[in-house]
C-alpha positions as CSV (number, residue, x, y, z in Angstrom):
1,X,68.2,96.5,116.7
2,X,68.0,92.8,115.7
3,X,65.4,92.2,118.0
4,X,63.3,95.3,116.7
5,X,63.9,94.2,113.0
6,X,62.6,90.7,114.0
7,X,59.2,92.3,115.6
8,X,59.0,93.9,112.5
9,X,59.8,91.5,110.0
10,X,57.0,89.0,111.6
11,X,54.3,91.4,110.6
12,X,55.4,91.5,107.1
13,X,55.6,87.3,107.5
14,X,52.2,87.7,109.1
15,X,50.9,89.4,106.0
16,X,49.7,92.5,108.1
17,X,51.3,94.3,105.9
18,X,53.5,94.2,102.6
19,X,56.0,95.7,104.1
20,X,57.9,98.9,105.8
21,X,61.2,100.7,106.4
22,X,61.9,101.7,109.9
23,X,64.9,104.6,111.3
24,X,66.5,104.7,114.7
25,X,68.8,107.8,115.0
26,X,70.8,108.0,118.4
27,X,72.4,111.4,117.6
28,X,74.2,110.7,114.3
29,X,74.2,107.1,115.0
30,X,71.5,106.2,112.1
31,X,70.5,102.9,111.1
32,X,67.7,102.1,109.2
33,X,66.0,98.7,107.9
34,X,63.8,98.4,104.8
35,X,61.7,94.8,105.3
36,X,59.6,93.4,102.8
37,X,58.3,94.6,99.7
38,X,56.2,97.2,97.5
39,X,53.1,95.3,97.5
40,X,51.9,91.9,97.9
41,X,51.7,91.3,94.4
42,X,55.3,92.3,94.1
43,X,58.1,90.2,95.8
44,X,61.0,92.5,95.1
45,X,62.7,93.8,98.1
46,X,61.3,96.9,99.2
47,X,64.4,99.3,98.9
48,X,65.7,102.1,101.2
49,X,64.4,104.3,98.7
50,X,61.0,103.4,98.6
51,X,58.3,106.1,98.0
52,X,55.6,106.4,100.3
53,X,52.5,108.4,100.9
54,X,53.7,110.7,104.6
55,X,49.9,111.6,105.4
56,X,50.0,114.2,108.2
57,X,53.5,114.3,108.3
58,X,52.7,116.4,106.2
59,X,52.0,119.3,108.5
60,X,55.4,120.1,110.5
61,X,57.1,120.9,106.8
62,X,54.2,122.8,106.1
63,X,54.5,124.7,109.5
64,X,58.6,125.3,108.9
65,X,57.7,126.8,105.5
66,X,55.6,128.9,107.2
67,X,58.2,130.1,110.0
68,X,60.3,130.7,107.3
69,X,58.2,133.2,106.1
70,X,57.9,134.6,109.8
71,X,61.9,134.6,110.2
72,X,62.0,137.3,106.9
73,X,59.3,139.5,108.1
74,X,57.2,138.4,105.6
75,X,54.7,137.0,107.8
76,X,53.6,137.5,111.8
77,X,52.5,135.1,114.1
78,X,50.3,137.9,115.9
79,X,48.8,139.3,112.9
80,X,45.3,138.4,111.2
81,X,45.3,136.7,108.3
82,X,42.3,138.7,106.5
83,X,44.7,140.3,103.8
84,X,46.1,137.0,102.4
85,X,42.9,135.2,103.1
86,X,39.9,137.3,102.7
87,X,37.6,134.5,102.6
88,X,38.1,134.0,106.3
89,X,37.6,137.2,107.5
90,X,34.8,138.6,109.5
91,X,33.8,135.3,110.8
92,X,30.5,134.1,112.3
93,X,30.7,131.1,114.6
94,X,27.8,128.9,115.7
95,X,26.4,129.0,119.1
96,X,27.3,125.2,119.2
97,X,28.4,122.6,117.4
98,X,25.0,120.8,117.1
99,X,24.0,124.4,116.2
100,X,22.1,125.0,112.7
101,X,24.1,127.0,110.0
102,X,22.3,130.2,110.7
103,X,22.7,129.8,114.8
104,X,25.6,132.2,114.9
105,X,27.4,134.7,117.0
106,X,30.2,137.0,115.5
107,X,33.9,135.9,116.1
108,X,35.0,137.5,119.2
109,X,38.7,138.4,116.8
110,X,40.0,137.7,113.9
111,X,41.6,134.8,113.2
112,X,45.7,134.8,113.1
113,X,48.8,133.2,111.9
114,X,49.6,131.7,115.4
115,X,46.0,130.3,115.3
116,X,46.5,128.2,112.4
117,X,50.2,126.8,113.0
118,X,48.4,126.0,116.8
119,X,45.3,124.4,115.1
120,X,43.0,126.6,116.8
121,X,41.5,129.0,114.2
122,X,38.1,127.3,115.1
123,X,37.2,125.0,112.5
124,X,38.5,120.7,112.2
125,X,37.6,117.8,112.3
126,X,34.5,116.7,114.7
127,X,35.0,113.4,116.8
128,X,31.0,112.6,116.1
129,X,29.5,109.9,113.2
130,X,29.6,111.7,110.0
131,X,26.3,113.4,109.3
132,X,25.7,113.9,113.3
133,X,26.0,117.6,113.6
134,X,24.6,120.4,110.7
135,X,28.4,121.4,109.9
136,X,29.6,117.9,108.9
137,X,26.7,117.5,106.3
138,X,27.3,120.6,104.9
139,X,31.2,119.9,104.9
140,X,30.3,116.8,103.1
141,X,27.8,118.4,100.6
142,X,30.7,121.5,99.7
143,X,33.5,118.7,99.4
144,X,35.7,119.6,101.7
145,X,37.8,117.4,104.3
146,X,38.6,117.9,107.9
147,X,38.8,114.3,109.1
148,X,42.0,113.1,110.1
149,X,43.3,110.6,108.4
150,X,44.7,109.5,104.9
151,X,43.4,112.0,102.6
152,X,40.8,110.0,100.7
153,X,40.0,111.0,97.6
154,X,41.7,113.9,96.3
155,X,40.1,117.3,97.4
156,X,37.8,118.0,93.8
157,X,38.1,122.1,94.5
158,X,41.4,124.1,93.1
159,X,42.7,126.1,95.7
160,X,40.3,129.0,95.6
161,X,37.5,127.3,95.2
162,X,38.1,125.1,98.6
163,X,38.6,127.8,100.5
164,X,35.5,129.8,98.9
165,X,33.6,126.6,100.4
166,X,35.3,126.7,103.6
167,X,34.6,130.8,104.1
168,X,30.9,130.1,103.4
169,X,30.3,128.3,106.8
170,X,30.5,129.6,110.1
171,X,33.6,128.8,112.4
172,X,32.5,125.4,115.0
173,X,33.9,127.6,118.2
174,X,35.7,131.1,118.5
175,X,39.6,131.8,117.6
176,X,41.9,130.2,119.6
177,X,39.3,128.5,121.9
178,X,39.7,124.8,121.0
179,X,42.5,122.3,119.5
180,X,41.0,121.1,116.4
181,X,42.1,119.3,114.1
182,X,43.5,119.0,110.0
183,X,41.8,122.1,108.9
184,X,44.5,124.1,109.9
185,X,47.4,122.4,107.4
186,X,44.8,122.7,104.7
187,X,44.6,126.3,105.0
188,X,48.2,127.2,105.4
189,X,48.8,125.8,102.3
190,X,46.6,128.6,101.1
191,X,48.2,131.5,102.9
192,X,52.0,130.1,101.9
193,X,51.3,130.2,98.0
194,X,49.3,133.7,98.4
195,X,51.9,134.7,100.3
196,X,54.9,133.7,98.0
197,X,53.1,134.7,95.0
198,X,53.6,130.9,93.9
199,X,52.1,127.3,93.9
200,X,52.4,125.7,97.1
201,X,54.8,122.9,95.4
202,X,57.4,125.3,94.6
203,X,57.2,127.4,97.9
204,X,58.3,124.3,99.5
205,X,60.1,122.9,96.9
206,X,62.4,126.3,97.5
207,X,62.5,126.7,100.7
208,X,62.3,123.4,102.3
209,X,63.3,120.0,100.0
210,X,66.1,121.9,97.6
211,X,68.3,123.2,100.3
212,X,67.9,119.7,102.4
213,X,68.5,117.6,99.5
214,X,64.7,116.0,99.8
215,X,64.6,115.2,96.2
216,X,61.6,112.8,96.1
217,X,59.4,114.7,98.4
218,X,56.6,116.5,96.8
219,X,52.7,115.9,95.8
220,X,53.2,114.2,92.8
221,X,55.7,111.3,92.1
222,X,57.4,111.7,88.8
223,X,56.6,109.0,85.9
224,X,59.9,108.3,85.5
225,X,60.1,107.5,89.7
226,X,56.8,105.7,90.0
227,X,57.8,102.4,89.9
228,X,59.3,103.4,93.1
229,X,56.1,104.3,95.1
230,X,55.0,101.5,97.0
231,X,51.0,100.5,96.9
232,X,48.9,101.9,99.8
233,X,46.6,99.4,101.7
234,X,43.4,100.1,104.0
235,X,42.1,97.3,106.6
236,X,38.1,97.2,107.3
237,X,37.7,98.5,110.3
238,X,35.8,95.5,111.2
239,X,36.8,92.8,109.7
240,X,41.1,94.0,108.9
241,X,40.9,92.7,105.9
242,X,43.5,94.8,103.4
243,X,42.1,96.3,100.3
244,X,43.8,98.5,97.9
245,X,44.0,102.1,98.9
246,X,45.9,103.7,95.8
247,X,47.9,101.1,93.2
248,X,50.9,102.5,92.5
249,X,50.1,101.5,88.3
250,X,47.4,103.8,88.7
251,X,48.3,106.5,91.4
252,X,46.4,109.4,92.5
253,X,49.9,110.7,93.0
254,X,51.0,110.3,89.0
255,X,49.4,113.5,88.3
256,X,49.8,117.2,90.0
257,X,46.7,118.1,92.2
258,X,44.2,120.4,91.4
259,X,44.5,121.2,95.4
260,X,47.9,120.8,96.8
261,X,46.4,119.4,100.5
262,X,49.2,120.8,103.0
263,X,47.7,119.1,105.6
264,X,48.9,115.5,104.4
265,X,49.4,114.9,100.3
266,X,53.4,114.8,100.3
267,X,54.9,111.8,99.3
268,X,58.8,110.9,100.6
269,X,61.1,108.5,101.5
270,X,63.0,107.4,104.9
271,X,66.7,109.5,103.8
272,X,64.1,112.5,102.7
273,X,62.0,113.0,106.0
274,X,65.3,112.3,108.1
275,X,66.9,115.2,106.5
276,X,63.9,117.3,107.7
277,X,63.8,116.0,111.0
278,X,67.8,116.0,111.8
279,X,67.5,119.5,110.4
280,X,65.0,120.4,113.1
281,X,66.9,118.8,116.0
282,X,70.3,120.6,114.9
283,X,68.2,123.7,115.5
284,X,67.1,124.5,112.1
285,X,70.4,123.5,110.1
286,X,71.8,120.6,107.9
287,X,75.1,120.1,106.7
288,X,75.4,123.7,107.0
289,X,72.6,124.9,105.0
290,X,70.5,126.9,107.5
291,X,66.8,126.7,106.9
292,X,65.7,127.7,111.0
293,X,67.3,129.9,113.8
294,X,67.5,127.8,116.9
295,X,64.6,130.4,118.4
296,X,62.3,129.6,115.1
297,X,62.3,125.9,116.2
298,X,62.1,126.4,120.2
299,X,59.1,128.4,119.0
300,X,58.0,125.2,116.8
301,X,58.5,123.0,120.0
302,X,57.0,124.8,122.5
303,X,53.8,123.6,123.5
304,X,50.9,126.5,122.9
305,X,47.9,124.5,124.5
306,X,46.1,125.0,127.7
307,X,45.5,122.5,130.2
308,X,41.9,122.5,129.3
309,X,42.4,122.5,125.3
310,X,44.5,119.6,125.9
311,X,42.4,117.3,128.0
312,X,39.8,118.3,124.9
313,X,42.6,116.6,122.8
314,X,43.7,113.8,124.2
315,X,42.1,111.4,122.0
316,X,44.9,112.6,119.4
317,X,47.1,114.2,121.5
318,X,47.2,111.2,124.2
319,X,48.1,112.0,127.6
320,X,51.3,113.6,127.5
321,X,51.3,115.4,124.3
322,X,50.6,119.1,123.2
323,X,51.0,121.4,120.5
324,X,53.5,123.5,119.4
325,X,53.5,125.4,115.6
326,X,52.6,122.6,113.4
327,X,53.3,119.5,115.5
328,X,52.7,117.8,119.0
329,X,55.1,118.8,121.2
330,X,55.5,117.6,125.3
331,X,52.7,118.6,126.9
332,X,53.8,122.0,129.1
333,X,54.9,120.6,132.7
334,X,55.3,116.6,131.7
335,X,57.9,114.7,132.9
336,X,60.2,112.8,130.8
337,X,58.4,110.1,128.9
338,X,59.6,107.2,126.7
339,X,58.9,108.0,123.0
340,X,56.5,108.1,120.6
341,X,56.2,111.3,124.0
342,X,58.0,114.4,121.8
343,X,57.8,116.3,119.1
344,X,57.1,114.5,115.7
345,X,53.5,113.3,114.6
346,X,51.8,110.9,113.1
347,X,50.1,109.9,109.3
348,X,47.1,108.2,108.4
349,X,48.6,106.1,105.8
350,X,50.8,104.3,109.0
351,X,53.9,107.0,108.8
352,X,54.9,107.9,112.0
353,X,58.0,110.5,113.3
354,X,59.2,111.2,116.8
355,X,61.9,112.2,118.5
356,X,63.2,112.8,122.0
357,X,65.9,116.2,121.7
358,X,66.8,115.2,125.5
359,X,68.0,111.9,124.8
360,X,68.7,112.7,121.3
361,X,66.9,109.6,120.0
362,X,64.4,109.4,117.1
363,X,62.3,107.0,115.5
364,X,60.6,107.1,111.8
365,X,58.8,104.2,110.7
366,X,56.8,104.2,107.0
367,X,54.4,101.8,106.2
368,X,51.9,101.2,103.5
369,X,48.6,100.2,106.0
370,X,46.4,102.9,107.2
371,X,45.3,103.4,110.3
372,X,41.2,102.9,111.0
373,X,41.1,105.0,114.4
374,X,43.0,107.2,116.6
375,X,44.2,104.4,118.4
376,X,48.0,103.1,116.9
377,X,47.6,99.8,115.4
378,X,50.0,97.0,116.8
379,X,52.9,97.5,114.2
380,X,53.6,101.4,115.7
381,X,53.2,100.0,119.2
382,X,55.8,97.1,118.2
383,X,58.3,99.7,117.1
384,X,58.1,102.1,119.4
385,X,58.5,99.0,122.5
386,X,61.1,98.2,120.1
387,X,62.8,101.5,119.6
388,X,63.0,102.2,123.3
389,X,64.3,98.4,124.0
390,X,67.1,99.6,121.6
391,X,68.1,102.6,122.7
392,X,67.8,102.3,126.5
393,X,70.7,103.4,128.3
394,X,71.7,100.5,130.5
């Protein structure tokens, strides 16, 4: 652990970043390390409970809200999803993806609950230049966003009017053919608050943060707790010079969105998203307050790709990862791999979770830099080579 906070602490020194908090969990062997501060304009010690903006971890509360839901009958994995959300019915999908808008064919089925929590309801984010393919310009011409990634700048629809723009163009492949990705998180977030009758904040404010005690995790960060969100930073992909992402004296997050993204607008803090995950490895339960059954998350962690949708993947997936409901998962049929290999997932913003339920060790580590590519930028592959270091059984 001393070595791993060293490695850390010398890209703070470094000025790579303003700083970070890192978890290692060993069972209920916790320790965890806040280094450096808010924001380089700051120099107060950046304090275990520091808010920061989780990005795409995000999506496995979204998908346990959502199992919830399943668990009471009031939703089914195997069901379509036209009566909740009517602007995806009857679907069209285009002959290609380099296919003009009218180029269609009709959807072979209609798209379900398990396609969505898999990430396979046929629409995401296309690993081209932006502009290259007819769909990605009229994406960008309707507003929306299905590029993974921190979710810059706030989504300008409310909720019905992003997914009125979304059910006016044609799927990019057929339901449940390919693993694409972010769209899917956006969309549940739909389908939960129809579902519950309610905003999305409250559905998982109820059912998820009250009964694990995640009392700074939501989309917007209360005035009164601002000065506890730490400033966001984003390198140029070319040259890695840092420039200001969202100031914290000036947050996107200070007011409510118009569209609460479920895909990756929650804020949190390390002691918040470690509730959330221990819950997950205790089989859906913390400190006694069930949230899961124990076949709810096996479901969760069960990986739904084929071999074929995964080798599609693997330039977010990597080599050894799949999909379960919601988050990666071991791919089906890998051996035992040293983490970040389990089920967790990453953020855009430079949050990452994962966690290994054979050896019962996890790592969190929350960071104010974004990532610029798929590829993990040296501070994740520092903690993780550290994580493992630490944790090795000798």
């Amino acid at each position: 652990m001393a070595r791993l906070h060293n490695s850390m602490a010398a890209h703070v020194a470094a000025g790579r970043l303003p700083g970070l908090v890192t978890l290692v969990a060993c069972d209920d062997d916790v320790h965890i390390d806040p280094i450096g501060t808010p924001s380089f304009v700051d120099d107060t010690p950046l304090a275990r409970d520091a808010i920061f903006r989780i990005a795409s971890l995000t999506k496995p509360i979204t998908a346990a809200a959502t199992m919830s839901l399943v668990e009471e009958g009031l939703l089914r994995l195997e069901e379509p999803i036209d009566e909740l959300v009517p602007e995806l019915a009857d679907r069209r999908v285009l002959r290609s993806i380099d296919a003009e808008l009218d180029d269609t064919v009709p959807a072979n089925r209609p798209i379900t609950l398990e396609d969505l929590l898999s990430y396979r309801f046929g629409f995401g984010s296309v690993m081209a230049p932006p502009g290259s393919y007819p769909i990605q310009r009229a994406e960008a011409e309707l507003g929306l966003q299905s590029i993974g990634g921190p979710p810059w700048p706030p989504v300008a629809h409310d909720v019905d009017g992003w997914i009125g723009a979304l059910g006016s163009l044609p799927l990019m492949c057929q339901p449940g053919e390919q693993w694409l990705y972010n769209t899917s998180g956006q969309v549940l977030g739909v389908l939960l608050a129809r579902a519950c009758g309610r905003d999305l904040a409250s559905v998982l404010r109820e059912r998820i943060f009250e009964p694990l005690g995640m009392v700074d995790t939501g989309f917007t960060v209360p005035s009164e707790q601002l000065s506890r969100l730490t400033t966001a930073y984003r390198p140029d992909p070319e040259t890695g010079e840092l420039s200001v992402l969202d100031d914290a004296a000036d947050s996107w997050w200070s007011t409510p969105p118009s569209f609460p993204d479920a895909s990756g607008w929650l804020v949190s803090t390390i002691d918040d998203y470690w509730s959330f995950v221990s819950m997950l490895l205790a089989g859906g339960t913390r400190r006694g307050e069930g949230i899961l059954s124990p076949a709810t998350v096996a479901l969760m962690t069960t990986d739904r790709l084929t071999p074929s949708q995964r080798n599609a993947s693997a330039l977010f997936l990597g080599e050894h990862g799949g999909w379960g409901l919601g988050l990666e998962v071991p791919a089906a049929g890998s051996s035992h791999q040293p983490l970040p290999c389990g089920i967790g997932w990453d953020g855009g913003t430079g949050t990452t979770w994962h966690s290994n339920p054979r050896s019962g060790v996890t790592g969190i580590l929350f960071t104010q830099r974004a990532a610029t590519s798929p590829a993990p930028p040296p501070v994740l592959e520092d903690f993780w080579a550290g994580v493992n270091a630490a944790t090795a059984t000798p």
